[in-house]
VOPAGU-2260 file (C-alpha; in pm, 1 decimal, decimal comma):
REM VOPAGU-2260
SITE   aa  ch    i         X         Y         Z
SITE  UNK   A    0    -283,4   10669,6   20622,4
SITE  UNK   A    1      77,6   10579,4   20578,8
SITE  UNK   A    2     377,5   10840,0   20562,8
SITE  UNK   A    3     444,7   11026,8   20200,8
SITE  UNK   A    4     552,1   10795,0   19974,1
SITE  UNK   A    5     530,0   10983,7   19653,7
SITE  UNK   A    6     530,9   11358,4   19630,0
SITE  UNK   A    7     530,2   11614,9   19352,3
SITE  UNK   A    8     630,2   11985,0   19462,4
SITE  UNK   A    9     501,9   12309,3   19257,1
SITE  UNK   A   10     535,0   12116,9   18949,8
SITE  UNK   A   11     476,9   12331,3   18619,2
SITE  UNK   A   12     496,9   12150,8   18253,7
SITE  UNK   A   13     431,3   12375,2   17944,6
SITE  UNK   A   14     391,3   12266,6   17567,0
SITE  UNK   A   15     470,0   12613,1   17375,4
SITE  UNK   A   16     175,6   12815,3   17479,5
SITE  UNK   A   17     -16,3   12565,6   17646,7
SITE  UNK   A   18      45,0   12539,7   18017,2
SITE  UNK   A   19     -12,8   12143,9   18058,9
SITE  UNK   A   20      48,4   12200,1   18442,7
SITE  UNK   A   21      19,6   12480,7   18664,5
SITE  UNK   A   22     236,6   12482,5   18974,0
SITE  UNK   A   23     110,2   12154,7   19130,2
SITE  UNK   A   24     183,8   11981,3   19462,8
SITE  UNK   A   25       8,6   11658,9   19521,9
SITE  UNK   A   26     134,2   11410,7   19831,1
SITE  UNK   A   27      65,5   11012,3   19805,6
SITE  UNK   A   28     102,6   10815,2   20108,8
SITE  UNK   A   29     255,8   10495,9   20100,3
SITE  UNK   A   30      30,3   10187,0   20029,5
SITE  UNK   A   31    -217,9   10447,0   19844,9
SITE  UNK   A   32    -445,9   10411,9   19556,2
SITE  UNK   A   33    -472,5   10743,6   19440,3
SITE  UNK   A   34    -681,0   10795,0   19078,5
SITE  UNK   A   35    -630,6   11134,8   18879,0
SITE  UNK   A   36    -968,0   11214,3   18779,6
SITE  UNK   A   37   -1058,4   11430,3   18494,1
SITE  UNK   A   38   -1162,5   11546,7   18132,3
SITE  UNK   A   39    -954,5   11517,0   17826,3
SITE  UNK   A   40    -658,3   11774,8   17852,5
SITE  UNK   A   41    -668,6   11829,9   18226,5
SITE  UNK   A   42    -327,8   11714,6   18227,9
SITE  UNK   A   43    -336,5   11382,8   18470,9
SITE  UNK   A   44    -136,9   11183,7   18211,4
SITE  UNK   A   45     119,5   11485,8   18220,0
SITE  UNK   A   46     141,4   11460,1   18587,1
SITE  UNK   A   47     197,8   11071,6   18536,3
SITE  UNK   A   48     474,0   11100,7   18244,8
SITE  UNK   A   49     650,4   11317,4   18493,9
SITE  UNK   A   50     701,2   11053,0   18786,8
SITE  UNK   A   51     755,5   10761,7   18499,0
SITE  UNK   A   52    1041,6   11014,0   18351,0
SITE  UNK   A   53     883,9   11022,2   17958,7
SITE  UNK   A   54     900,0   11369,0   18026,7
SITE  UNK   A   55    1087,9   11596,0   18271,5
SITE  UNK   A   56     900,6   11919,6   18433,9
SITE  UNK   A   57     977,8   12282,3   18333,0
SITE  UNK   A   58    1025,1   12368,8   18694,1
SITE  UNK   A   59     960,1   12193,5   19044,7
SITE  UNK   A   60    1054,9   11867,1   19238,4
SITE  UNK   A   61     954,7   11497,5   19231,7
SITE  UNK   A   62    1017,2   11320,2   19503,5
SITE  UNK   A   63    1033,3   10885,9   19564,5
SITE  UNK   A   64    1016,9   10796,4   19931,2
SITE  UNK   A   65    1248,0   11068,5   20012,0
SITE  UNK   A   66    1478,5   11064,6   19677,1
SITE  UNK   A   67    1485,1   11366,9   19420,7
SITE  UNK   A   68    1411,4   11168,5   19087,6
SITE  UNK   A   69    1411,1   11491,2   18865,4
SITE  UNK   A   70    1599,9   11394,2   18557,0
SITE  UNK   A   71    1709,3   11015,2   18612,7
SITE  UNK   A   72    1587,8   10801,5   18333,8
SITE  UNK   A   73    1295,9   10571,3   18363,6
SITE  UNK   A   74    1449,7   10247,3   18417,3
SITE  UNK   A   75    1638,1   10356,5   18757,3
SITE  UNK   A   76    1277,7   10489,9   18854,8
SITE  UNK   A   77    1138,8   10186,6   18942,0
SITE  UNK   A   78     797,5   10293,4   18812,8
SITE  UNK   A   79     649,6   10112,3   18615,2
SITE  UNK   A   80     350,3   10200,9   18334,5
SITE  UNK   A   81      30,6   10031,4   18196,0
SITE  UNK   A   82    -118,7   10147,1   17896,5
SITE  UNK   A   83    -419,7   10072,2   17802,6
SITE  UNK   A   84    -275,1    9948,9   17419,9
SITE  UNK   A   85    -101,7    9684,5   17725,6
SITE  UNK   A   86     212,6    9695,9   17459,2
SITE  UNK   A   87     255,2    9310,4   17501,5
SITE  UNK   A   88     533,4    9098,5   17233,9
SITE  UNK   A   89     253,6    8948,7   17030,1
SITE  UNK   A   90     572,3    8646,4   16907,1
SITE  UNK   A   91     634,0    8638,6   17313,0
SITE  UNK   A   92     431,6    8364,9   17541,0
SITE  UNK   A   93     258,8    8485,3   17880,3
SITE  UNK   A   94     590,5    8320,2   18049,3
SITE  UNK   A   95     854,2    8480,0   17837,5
SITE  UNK   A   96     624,9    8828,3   17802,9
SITE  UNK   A   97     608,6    8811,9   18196,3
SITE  UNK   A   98     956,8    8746,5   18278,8
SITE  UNK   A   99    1078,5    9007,8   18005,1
SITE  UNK   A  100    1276,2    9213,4   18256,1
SITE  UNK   A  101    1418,6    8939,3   18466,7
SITE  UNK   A  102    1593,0    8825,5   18156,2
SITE  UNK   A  103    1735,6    9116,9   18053,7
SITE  UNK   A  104    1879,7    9146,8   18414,5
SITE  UNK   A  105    2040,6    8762,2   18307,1
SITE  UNK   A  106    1824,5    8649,8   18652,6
SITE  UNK   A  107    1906,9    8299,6   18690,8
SITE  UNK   A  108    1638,7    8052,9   18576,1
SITE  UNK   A  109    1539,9    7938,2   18937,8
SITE  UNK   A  110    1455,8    8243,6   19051,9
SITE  UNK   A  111    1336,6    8373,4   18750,3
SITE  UNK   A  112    1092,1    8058,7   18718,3
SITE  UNK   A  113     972,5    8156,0   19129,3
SITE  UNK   A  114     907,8    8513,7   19015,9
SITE  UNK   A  115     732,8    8429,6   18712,9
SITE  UNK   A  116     555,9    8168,5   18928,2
SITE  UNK   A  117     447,5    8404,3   19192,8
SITE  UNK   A  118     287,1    8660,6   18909,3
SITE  UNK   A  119     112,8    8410,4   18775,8
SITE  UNK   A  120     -93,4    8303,5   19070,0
SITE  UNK   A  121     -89,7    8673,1   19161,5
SITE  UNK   A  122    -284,6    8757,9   18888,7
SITE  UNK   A  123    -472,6    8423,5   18802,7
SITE  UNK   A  124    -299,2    8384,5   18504,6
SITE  UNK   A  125    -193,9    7969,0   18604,1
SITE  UNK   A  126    -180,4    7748,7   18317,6
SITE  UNK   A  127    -163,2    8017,5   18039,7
SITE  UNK   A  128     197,8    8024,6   18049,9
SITE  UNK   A  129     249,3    7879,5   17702,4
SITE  UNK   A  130      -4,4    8108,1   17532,5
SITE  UNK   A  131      43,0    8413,5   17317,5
SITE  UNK   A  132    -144,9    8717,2   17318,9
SITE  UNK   A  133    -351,0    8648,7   17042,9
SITE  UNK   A  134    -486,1    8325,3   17243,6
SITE  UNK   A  135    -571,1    8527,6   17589,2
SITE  UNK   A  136    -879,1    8766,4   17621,3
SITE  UNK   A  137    -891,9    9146,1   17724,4
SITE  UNK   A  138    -903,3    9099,1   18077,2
SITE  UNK   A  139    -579,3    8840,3   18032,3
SITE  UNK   A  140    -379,5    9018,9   17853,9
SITE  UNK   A  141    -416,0    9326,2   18099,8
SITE  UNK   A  142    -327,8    9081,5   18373,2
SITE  UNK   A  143      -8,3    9013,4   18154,7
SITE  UNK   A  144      82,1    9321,0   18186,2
SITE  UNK   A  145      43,1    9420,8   18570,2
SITE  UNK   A  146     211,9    9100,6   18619,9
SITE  UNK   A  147     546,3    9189,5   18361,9
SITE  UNK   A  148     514,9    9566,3   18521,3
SITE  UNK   A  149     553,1    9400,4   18908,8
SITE  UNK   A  150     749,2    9097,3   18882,6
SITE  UNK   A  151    1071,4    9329,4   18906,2
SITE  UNK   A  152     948,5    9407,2   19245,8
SITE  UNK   A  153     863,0    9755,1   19222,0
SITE  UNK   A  154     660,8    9926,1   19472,9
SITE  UNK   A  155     434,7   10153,1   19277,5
SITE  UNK   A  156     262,4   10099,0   18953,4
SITE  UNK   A  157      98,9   10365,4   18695,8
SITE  UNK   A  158    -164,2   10309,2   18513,6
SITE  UNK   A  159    -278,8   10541,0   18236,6
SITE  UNK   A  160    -647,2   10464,0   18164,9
SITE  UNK   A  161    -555,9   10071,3   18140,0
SITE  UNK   A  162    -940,5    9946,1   18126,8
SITE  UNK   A  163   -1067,1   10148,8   17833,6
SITE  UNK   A  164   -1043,2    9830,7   17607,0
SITE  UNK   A  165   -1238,2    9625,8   17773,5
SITE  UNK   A  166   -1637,5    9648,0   17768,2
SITE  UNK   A  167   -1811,7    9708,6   18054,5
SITE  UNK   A  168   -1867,5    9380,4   18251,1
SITE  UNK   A  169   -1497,5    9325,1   18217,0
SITE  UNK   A  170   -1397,8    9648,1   18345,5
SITE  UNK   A  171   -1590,6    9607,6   18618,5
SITE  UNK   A  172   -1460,6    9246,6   18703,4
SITE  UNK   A  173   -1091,3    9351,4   18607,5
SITE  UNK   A  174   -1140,5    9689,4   18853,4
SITE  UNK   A  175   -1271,3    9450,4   19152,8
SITE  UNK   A  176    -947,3    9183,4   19084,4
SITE  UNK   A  177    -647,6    9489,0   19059,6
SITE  UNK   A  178    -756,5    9654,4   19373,6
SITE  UNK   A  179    -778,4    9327,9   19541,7
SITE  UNK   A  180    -428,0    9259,8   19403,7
SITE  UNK   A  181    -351,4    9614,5   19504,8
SITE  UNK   A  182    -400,3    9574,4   19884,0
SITE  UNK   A  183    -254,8    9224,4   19870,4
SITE  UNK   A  184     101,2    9330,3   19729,9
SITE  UNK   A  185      55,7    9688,5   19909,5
SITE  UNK   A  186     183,2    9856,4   19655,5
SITE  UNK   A  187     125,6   10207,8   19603,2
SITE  UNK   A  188    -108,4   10317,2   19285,8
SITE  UNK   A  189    -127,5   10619,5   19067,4
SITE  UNK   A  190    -409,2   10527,2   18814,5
SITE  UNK   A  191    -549,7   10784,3   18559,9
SITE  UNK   A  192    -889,8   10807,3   18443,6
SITE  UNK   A  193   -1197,2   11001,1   18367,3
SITE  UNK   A  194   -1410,3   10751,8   18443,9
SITE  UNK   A  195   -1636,9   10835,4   18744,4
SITE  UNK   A  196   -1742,7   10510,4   18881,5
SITE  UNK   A  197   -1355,8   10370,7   18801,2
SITE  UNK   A  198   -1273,7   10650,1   19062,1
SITE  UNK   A  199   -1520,3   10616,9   19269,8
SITE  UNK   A  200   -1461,7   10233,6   19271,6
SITE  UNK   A  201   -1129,3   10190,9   19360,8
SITE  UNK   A  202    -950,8   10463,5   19478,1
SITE  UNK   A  203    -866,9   10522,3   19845,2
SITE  UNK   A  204    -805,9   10905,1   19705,0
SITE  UNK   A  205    -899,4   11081,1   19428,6
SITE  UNK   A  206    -736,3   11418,6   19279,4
SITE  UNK   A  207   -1001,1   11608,6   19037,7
SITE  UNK   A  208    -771,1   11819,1   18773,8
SITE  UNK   A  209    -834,4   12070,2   18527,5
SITE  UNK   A  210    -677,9   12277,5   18302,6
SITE  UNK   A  211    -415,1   12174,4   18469,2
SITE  UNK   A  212    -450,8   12194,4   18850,1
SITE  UNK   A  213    -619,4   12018,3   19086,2
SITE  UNK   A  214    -926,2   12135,6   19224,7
SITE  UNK   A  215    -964,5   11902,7   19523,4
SITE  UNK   A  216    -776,1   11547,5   19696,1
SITE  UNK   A  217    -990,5   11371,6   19900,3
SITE  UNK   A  218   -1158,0   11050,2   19927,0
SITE  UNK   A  219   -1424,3   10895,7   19687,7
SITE  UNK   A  220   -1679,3   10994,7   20012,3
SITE  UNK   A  221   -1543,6   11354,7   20020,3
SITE  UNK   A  222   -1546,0   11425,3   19697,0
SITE  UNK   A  223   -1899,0   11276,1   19606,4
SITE  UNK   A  224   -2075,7   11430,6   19922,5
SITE  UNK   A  225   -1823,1   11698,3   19978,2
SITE  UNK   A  226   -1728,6   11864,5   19632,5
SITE  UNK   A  227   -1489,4   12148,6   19667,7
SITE  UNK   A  228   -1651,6   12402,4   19394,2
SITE  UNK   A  229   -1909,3   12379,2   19132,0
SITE  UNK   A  230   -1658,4   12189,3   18903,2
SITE  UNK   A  231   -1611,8   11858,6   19080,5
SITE  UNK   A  232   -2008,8   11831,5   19197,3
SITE  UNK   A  233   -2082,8   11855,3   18844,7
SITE  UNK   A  234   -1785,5   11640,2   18727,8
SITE  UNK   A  235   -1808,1   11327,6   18987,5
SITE  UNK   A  236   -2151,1   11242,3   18923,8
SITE  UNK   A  237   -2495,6   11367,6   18851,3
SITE  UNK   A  238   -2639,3   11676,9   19080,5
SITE  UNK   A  239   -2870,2   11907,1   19139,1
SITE  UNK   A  240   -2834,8   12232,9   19219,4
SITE  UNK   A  241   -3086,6   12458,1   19412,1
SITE  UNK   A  242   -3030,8   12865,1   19431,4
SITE  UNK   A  243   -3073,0   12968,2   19819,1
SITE  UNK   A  244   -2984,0   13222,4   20026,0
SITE  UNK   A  245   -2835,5   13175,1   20332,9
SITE  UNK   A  246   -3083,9   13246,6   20640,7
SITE  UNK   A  247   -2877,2   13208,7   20932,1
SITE  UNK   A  248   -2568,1   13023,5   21085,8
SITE  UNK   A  249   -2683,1   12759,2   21378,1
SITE  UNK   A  250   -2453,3   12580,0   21593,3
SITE  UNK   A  251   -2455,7   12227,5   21348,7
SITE  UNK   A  252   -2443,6   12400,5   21048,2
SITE  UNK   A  253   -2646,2   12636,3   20816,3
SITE  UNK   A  254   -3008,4   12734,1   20746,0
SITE  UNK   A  255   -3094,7   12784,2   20343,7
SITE  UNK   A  256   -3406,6   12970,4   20197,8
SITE  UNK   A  257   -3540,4   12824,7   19927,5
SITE  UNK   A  258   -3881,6   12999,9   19816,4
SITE  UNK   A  259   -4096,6   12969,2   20115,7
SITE  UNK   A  260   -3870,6   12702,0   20296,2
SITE  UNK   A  261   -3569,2   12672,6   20516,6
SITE  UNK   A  262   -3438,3   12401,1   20512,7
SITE  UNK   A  263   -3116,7   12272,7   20781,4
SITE  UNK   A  264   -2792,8   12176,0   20641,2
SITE  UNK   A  265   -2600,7   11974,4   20910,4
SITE  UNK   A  266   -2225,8   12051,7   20900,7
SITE  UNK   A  267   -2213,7   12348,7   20614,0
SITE  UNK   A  268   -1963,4   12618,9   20736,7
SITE  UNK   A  269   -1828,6   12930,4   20553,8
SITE  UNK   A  270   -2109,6   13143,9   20505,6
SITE  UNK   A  271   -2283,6   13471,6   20588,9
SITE  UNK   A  272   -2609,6   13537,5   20664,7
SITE  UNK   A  273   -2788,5   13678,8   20284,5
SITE  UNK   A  274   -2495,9   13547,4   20111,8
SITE  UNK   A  275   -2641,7   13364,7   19739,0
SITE  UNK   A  276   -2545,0   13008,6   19744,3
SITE  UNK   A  277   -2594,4   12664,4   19591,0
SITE  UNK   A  278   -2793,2   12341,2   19731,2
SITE  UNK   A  279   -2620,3   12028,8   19621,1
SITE  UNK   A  280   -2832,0   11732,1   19625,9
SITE  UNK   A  281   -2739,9   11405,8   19464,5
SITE  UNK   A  282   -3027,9   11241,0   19270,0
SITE  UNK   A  283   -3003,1   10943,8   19487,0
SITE  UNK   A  284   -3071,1   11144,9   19795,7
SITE  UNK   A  285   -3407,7   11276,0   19659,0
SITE  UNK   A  286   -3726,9   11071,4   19755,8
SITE  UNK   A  287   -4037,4   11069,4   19530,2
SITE  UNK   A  288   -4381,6   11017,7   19587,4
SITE  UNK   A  289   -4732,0   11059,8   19438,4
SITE  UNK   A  290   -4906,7   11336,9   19597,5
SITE  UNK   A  291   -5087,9   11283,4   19846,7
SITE  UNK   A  292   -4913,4   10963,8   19973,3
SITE  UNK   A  293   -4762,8   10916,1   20293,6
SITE  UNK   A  294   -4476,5   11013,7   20405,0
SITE  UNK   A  295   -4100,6   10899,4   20434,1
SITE  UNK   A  296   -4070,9   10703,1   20775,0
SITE  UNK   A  297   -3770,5   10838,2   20895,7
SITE  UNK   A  298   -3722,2   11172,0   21036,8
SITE  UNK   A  299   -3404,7   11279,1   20841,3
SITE  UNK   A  300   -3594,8   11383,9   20507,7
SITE  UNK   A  301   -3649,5   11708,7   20561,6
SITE  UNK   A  302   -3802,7   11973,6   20286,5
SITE  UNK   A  303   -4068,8   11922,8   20036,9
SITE  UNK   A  304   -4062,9   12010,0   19680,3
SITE  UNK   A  305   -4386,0   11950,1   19469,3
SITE  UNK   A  306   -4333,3   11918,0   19086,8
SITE  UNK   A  307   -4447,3   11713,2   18780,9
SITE  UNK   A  308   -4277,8   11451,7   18584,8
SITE  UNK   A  309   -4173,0   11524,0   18303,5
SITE  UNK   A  310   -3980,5   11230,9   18148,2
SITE  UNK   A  311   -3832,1   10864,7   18384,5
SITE  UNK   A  312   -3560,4   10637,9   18183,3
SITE  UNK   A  313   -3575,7   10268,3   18383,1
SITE  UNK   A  314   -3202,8   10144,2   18406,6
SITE  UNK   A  315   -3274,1    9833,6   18586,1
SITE  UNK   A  316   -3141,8    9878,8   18911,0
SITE  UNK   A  317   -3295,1   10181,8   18992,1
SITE  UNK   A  318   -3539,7   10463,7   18793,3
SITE  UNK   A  319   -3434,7   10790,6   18689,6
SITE  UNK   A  320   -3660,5   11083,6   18699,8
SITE  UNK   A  321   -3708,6   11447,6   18557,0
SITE  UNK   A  322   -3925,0   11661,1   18784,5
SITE  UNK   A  323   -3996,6   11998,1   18671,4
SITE  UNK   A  324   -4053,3   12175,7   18982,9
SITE  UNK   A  325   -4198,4   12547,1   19019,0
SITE  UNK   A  326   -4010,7   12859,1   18884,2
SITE  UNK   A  327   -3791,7   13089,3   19045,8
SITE  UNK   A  328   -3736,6   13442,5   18930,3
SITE  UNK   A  329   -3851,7   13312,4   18591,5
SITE  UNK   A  330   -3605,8   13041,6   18568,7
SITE  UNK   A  331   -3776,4   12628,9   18502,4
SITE  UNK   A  332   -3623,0   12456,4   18773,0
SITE  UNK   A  333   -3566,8   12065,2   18682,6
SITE  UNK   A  334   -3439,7   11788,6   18902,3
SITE  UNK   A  335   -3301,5   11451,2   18882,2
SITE  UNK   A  336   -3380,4   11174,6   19099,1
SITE  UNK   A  337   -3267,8   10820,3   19140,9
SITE  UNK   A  338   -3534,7   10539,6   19256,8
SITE  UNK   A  339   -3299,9   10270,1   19363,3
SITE  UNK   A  340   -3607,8   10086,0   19528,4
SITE  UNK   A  341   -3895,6   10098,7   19215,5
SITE  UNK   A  342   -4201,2    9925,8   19233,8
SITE  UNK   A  343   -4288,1    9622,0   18935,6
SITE  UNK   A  344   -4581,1    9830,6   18869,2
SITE  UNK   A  345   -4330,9   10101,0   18625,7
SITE  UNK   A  346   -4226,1   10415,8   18706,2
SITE  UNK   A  347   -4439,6   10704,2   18917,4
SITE  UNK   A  348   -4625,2   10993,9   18679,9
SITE  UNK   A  349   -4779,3   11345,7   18720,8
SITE  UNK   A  350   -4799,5   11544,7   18995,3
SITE  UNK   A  351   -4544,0   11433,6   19284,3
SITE  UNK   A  352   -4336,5   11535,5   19593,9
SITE  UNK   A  353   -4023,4   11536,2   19666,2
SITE  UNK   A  354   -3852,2   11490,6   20043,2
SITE  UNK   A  355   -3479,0   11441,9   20069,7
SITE  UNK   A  356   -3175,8   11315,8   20299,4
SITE  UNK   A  357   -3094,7   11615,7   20520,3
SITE  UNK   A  358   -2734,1   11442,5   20562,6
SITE  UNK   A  359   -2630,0   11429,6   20254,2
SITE  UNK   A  360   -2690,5   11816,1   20157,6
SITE  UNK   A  361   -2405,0   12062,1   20124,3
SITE  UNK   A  362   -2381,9   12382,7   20002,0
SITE  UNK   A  363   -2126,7   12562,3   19762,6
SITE  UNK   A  364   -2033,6   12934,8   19716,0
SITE  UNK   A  365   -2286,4   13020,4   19413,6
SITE  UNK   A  366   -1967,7   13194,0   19227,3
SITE  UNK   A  367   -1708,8   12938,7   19237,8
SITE  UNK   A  368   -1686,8   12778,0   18947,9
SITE  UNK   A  369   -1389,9   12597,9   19019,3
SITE  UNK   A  370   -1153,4   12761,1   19223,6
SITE  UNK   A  371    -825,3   12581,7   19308,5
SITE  UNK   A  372    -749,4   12428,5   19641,0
């Protein structure tokens, strides 16, 4: 990854009582795509306000490849923002909405007519230069507004949850074309959401914040394998959660009890022998089976869990299932599982068993809910 491009240092933001942001230090490398992920009121659009200067921190440092920004106005920032209301002059056309900023600057029209020419092939928005907003779909008029954001020549762009308009297909099409655009221009990306998959998707890192802090940076890999605490596992994604006990420590990792198995997990480190803990599986990593039927052909499923259906949900691509598996300590034990390969004859019933992807276990510390990194 590239040097630090953009870097905030112990930044803290309160609103009266509320404390928006608590002390954080995040560092973006040049080139990046880095998403804040989280729920309503975690504060990522805070964070964002404070590098686009809408709104200056109580305390701490904000830095621009190497400048101190703190307290210069947004226009000698050279960040731009998206919103997701894309803010375009509905009595403007795509050419004069486009080359908004050039004009103010009084660029002179042959260069102002390359620039605007460049951001429309950019963004695939050729022909449409005589249209108004009213005349252009969703996915258009977002593309309208990436290209009036860049066509200053900025090197980073912020986008505050600019997709949410748009229905799904389009997101999903618009997501694929503005990180292809991304790594084109290699520009560097701050993009808020709390959309998983929009994470997930695009992002080259992802922050998880809450309540104002981050609880862990990594990549989409890391954090979906490789949660940091209880909080992100069950944030990024759907998981299951199994209550062991830690058995031993082996050279590749850990052993787990759960009921009258051990089970191997490759790579977990941190523990003590008869310390409680927490079995993350992902539902895709669980494989089902009638019982009775033979076994996964592989020899990295490892475990078996018997347990009856209790409800599927077919979503096309794949089958979802609800297992209620046997009790523990007088607690109903239920877990998820994702089918990505179902048979056209519907969805398995009754009495099954369950093997899963020894690689893609990891254990967490059973009492952190969320602890900050």
């Amino acid at each position: 990854m590239n040097e630090t491009y953009i870097e905030f240092k112990n930044i803290t933001k309160r609103f009266d009582a509320v404390t928006a942001l608590d002390n954080i230090s995040l560092s973006i490398p040049q080139g990046c795509f880095m998403t804040l992920l989280g729920p309503s009121g975690c504060g990522k659009t805070t964070l964002m306000r404070q590098l686009a200067g809408f709104s200056e921190p109580d305390s701490g440092d904000i830095y621009l490849n190497g400048r101190r920004v703190n307290g210069l106005p947004p226009y000698k920032r050279g960040t731009p923002l998206v919103f997701q209301e894309y803010a375009l002059f509905p009595h403007m056309t795509v050419y004069e909405n486009i080359s908004y900023g050039l004009r103010l600057k009084k660029t002179e029209r042959p260069n102002l007519d390359e620039s605007v020419k460049k951001m429309l092939e950019t963004f695939n928005l050729k022909g449409m230069e005589s249209r108004f907003p009213r005349q252009l779909s969703g996915g258009q008029q977002q593309r309208v507004a990436f290209a009036r954001a860049l066509i200053m020549g900025q090197e980073v762009l912020l986008l505050d949850e600019p997709l949410s308009n748009l229905d799904a297909k389009l997101r999903v099409e618009v997501r694929e074309e503005l990180k292809q655009i991304q790594r084109n221009l290699g520009i560097t990306v701050i993009y808020v959401t709390h959309d998983q998959d929009e994470a997930l998707s695009m992002s080259d890192q992802i922050a998880v914040m809450k309540l104002g802090r981050i609880m862990q940076v990594g990549s989409p890999w890391e954090i979906y394998f490789r949660p940091a605490n209880l909080f992100v596992a069950d944030f990024v994604g759907a998981v299951n959660l199994l209550p062991v006990t830690v058995s031993g420590v082996i050279a590749d990792g850990l052993e787990v009890s759960w009921q009258d198995q051990r089970i191997t997990v490759p790579g977990a480190r941190g523990f003590s022998p008869g310390e409680a803990a927490l079995l993350m599986l992902r539902p895709e990593s669980i494989m089902i089976r009638i019982s009775g039927a033979a076994p996964p052909d592989t020899a990295m499923r490892g475990g078996k869990i018997t347990g009856k259906v209790v409800f599927s949900s077919f979503l096309g691509r794949y089958i979802r299932y609800w297992v209620k598996c046997a009790e523990r300590d007088g607690k109903e034990l239920t877990l998820i599982i994702d089918d990505a390969n179902p048979g056209i004859d519907g969805p398995v019933s009754g009495q099954v068993e369950l093997t899963f992807d020894t690689r893609k276990l990891h254990v967490l510390k059973a009492e952190t809910q969320g602890a900050v990194l």
